[in-house]
C-alpha distance (Angstrom), angle and dihedral (degrees) to the residues before:
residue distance angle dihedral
X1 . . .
X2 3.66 . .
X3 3.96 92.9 .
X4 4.24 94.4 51.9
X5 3.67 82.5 60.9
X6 4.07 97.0 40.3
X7 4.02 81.8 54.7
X8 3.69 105.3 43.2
X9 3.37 97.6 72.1
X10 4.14 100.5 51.6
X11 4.31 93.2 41.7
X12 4.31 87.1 45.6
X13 3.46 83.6 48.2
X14 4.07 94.3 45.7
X15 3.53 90.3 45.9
X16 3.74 91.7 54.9
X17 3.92 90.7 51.3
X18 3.93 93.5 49.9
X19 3.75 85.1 52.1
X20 3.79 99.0 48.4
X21 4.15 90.6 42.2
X22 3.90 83.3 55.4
X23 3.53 99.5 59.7
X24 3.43 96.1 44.7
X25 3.50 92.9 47.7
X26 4.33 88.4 46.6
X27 4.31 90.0 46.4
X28 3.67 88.9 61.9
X29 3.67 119.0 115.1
X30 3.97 119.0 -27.2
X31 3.42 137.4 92.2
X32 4.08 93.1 -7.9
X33 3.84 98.3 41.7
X34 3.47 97.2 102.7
X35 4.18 90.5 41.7
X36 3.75 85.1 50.2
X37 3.56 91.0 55.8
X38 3.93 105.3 35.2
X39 4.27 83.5 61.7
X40 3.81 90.6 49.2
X41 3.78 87.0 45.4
X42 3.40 95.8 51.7
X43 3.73 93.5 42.1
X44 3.80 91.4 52.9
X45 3.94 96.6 46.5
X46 4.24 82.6 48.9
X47 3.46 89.9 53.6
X48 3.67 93.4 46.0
X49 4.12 95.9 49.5
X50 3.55 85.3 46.7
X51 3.42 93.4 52.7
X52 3.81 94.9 51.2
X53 3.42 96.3 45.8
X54 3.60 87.7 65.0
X55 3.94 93.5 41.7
X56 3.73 86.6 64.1
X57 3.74 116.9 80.9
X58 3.72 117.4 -131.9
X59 4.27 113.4 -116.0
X60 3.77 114.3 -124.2
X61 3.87 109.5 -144.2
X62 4.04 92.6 -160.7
């Protein structure tokens, strides 16, 4: 009995994996491609202003 419990772990684990691969591979593309990649867009381009803003140095009028 000692080697159902030294396997359950690693194939519960393996079956958990093979799940989470699946829906990855399933969420790819269709129907919320292009909302998928509008928020990284955005993201990126808000990162990028940011980024700029920062690159600038502020002008002391003194």
């Amino acid at each position: 009995m000692d080697y159902v419990s030294a396997l359950l772990p690693p194939a519960v684990m393996a079956v958990f994996f093979i799940a989470v691969i699946r829906v990855i591979v399933k969420t790819q593309g269709g129907a919320n491609k292009a909302k998928e990649d509008a928020a990284v867009d955005a993201a990126l381009a808000r990162v990028e202003g940011a980024r700029q803003y920062t690159a600038t140095p502020a002008k002391d009028d003194a």
